[in-house]
MARDRENDREN-90837 format. One record per residue: x, y, z of N, C-alpha, C in turn; residue in one letter. Coordinates in nm, 3 decimals. Layout:
BEGIN
SITE,n.u,n.v,n.w,ca.u,ca.v,ca.w,c.u,c.v,c.w,type
SITE,X,Y,Z,X,Y,Z,X,Y,Z,A
...
***
This chain:
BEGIN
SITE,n.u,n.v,n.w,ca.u,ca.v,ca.w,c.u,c.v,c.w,type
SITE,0.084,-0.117,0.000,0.000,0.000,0.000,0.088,0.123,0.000,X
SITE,0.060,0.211,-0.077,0.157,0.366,-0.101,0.051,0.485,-0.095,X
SITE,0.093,0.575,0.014,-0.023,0.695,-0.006,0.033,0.805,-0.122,X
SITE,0.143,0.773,-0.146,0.225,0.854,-0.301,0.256,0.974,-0.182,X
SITE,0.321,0.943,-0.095,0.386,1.077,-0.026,0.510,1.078,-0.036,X
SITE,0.569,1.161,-0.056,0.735,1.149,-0.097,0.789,1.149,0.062,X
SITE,0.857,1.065,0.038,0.994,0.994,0.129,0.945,0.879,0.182,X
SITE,0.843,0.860,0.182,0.776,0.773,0.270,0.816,0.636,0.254,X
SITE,0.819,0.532,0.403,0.865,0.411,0.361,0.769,0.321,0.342,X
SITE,0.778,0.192,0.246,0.649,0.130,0.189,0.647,0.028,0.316,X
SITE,0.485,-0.041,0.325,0.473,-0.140,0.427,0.486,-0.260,0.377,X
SITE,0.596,-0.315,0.388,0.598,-0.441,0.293,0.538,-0.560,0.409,X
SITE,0.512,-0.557,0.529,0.478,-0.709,0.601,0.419,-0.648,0.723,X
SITE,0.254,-0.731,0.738,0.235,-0.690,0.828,0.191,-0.825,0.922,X
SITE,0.239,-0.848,1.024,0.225,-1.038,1.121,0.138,-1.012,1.237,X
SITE,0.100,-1.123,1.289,0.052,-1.139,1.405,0.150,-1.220,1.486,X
SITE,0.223,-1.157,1.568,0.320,-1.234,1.663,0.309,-1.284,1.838,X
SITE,0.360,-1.322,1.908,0.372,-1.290,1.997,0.484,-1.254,2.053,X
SITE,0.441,-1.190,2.246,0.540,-1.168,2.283,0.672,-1.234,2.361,X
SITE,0.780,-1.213,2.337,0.842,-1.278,2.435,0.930,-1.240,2.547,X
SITE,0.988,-1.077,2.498,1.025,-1.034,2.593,0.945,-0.868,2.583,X
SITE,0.964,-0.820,2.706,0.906,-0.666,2.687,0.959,-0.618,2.782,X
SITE,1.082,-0.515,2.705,1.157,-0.412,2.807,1.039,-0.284,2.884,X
SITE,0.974,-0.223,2.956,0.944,-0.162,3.058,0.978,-0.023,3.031,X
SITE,1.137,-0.030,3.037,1.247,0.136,3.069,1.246,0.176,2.932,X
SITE,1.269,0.088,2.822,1.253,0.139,2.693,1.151,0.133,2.641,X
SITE,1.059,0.075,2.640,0.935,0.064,2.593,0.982,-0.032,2.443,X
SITE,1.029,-0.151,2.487,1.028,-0.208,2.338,0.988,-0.377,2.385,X
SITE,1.023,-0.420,2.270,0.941,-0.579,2.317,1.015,-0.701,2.172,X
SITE,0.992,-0.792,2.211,1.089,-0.870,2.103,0.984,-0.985,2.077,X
SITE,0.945,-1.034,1.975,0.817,-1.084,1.932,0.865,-1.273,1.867,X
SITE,0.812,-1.321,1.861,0.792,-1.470,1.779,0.690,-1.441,1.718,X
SITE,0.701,-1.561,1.614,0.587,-1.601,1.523,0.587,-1.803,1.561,X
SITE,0.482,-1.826,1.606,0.465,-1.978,1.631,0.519,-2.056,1.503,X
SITE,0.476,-1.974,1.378,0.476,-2.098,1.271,0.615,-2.089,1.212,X
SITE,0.714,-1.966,1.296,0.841,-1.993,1.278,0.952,-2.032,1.371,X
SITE,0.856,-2.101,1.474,0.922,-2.180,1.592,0.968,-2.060,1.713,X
SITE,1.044,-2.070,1.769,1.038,-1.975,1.917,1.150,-1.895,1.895,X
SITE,1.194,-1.876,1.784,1.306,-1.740,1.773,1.254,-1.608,1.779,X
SITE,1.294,-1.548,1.861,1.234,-1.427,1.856,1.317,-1.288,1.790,X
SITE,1.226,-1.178,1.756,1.309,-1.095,1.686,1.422,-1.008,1.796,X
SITE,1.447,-0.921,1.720,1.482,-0.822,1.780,1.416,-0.722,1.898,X
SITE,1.471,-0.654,1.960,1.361,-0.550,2.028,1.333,-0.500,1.946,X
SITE,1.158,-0.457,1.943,1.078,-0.321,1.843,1.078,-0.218,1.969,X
SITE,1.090,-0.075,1.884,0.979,0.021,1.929,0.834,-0.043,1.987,X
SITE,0.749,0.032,2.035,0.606,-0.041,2.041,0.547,0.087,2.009,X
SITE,0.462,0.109,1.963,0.384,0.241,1.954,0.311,0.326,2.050,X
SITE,0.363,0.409,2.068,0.238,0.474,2.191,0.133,0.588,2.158,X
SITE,0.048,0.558,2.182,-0.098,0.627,2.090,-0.117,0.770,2.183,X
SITE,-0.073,0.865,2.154,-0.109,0.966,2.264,-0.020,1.027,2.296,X
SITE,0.082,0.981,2.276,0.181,0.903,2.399,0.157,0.840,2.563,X
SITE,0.094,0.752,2.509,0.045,0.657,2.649,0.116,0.538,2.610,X
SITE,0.230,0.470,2.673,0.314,0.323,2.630,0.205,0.222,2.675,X
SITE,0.225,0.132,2.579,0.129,-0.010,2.566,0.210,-0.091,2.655,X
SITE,0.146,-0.175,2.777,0.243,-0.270,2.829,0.202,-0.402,2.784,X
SITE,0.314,-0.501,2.801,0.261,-0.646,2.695,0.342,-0.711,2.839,X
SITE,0.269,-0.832,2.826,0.318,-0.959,2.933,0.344,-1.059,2.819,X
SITE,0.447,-1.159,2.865,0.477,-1.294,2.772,0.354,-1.365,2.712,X
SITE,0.335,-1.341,2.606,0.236,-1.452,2.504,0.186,-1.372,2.450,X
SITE,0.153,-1.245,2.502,0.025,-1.120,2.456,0.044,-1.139,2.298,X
SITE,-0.036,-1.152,2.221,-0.047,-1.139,2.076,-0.063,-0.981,2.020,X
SITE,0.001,-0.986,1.954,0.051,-0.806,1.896,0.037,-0.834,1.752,X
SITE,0.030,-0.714,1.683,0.067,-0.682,1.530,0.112,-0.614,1.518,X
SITE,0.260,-0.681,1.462,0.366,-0.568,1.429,0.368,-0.561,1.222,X
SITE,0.422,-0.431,1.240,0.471,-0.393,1.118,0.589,-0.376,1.054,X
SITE,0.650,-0.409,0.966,0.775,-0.408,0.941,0.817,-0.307,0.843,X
SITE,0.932,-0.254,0.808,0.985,-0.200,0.671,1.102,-0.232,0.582,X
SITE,1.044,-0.204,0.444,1.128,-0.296,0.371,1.094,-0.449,0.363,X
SITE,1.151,-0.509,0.323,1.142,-0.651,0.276,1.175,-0.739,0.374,X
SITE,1.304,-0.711,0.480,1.347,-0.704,0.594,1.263,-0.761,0.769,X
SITE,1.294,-0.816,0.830,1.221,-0.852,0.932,1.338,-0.730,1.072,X
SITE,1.403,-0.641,1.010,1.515,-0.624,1.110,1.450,-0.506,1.197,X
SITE,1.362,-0.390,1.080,1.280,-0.314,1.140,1.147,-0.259,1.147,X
SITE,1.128,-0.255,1.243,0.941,-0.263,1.255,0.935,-0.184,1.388,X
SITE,0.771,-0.230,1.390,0.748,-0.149,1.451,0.599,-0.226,1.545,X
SITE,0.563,-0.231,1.662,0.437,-0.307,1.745,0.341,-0.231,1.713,X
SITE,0.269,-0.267,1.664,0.127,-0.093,1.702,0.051,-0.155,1.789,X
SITE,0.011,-0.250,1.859,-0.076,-0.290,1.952,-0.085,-0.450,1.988,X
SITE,-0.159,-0.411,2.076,-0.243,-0.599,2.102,-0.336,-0.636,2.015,X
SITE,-0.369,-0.706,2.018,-0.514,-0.753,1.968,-0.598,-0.844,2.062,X
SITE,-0.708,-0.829,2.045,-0.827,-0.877,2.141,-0.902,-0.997,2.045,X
SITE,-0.815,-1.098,2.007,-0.906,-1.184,1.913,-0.787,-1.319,1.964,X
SITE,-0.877,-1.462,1.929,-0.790,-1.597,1.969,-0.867,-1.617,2.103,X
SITE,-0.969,-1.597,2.167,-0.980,-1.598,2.320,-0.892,-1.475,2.404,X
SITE,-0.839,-1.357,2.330,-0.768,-1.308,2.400,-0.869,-1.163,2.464,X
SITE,-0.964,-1.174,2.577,-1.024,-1.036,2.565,-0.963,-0.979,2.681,X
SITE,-1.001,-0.883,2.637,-0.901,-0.781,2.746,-0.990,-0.763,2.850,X
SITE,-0.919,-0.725,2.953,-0.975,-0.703,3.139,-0.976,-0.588,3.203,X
SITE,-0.990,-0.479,3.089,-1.022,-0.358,3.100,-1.038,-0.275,2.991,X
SITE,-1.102,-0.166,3.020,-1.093,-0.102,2.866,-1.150,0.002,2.894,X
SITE,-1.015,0.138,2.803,-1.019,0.267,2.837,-1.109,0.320,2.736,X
SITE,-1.187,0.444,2.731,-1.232,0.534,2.631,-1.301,0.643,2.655,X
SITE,-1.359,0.698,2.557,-1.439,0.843,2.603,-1.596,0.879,2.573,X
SITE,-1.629,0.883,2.695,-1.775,0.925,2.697,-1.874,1.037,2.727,X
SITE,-1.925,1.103,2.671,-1.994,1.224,2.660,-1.865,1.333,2.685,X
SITE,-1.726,1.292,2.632,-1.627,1.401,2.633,-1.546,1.347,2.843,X
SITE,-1.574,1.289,2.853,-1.514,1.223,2.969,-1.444,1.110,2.999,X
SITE,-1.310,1.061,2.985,-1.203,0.931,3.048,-1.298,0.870,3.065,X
SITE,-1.290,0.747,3.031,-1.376,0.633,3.089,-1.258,0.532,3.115,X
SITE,-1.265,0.417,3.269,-1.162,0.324,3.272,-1.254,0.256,3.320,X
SITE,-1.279,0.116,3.260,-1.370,-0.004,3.316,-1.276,-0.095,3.366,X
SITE,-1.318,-0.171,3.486,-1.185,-0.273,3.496,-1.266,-0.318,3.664,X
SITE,-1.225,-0.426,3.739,-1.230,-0.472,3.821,-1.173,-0.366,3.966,X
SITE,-1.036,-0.345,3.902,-1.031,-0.199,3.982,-0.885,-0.118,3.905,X
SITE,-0.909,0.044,3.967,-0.812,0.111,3.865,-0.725,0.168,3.914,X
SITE,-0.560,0.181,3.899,-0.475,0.207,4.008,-0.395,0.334,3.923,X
SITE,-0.429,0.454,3.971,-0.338,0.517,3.912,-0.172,0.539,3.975,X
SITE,-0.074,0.595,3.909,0.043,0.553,4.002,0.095,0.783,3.949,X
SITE,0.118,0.831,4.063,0.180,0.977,4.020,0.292,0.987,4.117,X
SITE,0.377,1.040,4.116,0.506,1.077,4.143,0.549,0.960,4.250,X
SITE,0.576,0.856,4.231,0.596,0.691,4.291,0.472,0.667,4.395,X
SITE,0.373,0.704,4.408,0.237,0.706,4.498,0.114,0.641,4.394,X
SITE,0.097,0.545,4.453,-0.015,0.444,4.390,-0.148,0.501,4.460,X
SITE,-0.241,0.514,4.377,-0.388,0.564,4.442,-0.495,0.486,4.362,X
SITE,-0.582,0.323,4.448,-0.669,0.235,4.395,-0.783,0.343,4.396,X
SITE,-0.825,0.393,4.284,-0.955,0.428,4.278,-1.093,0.385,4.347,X
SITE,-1.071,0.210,4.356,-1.239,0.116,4.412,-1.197,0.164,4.604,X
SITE,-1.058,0.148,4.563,-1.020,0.172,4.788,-1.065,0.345,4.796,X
SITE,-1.019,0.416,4.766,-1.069,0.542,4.796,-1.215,0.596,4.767,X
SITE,-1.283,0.522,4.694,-1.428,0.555,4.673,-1.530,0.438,4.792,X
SITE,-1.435,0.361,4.841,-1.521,0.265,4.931,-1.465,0.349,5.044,X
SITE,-1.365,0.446,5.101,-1.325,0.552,5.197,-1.433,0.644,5.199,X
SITE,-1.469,0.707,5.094,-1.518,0.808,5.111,-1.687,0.797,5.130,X
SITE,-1.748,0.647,5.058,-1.873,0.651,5.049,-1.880,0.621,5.237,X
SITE,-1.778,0.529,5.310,-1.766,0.494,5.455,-1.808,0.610,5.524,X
SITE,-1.737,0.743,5.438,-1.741,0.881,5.515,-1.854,0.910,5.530,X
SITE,-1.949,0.875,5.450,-2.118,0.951,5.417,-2.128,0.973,5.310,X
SITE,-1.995,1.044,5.235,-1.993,1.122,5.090,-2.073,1.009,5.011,X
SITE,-2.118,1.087,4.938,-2.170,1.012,4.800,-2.103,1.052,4.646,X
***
């Protein structure tokens, strides 16, 4: 596929892999393909949408993209939610407002973790509503 933009690099391969390792500090991750046995690539970039970094645990199924003909560089753009794989939370926006669904939601700001379900079961204790 070519959008005819000059410089641009063509997408020659696009896989469904998994993961096998996923660096954290760099934000990169090193992928297999099952039907090419358990070698895994290189570290990728992973994409971050926003800039919000995607975190992946061992097996997570991703689709990465590559450039060139080449398997050397690419690039993760995400997970995917298909194979039995559904996800156990899920962010988005409603009437113009963050939405986070999940069992419970932990935000983390300057090394201080704050469980959203613990502080709203604090405050409803208080009376607050």
């Amino acid at each position: 596929y070519s959008t005819g933009c000059e410089g641009e690099e063509a997408v020659e391969n696009i896989r469904l892999g998994r993961i096998s390792t996923f660096d954290a500090e760099s934000v990169t991750a090193s992928v297999y393909y099952p039907d090419r046995g358990k070698n895994a690539t290189n570290n990728f970039p992973i994409l971050a949408p926003f800039g919000i970094a995607q975190k992946f645990e061992k097996e997570d199924l991703v689709v990465v993209m590559y450039f060139s003909n080449s398997e050397e560089s690419g690039v993760i753009l995400g997970g995917v939610s298909a194979y039995g794989n559904v996800p156990k939370a899920v962010i988005g926006v409603k009437d113009g407002a963050l939405t986070a669904e999940a069992a419970s939601v932990t935000f983390t700001a300057g090394g201080r973790q704050i469980d959203l379900k613990e502080l709203a079961e604090k405050v409803e204790a208080m009376g607050a509503e």
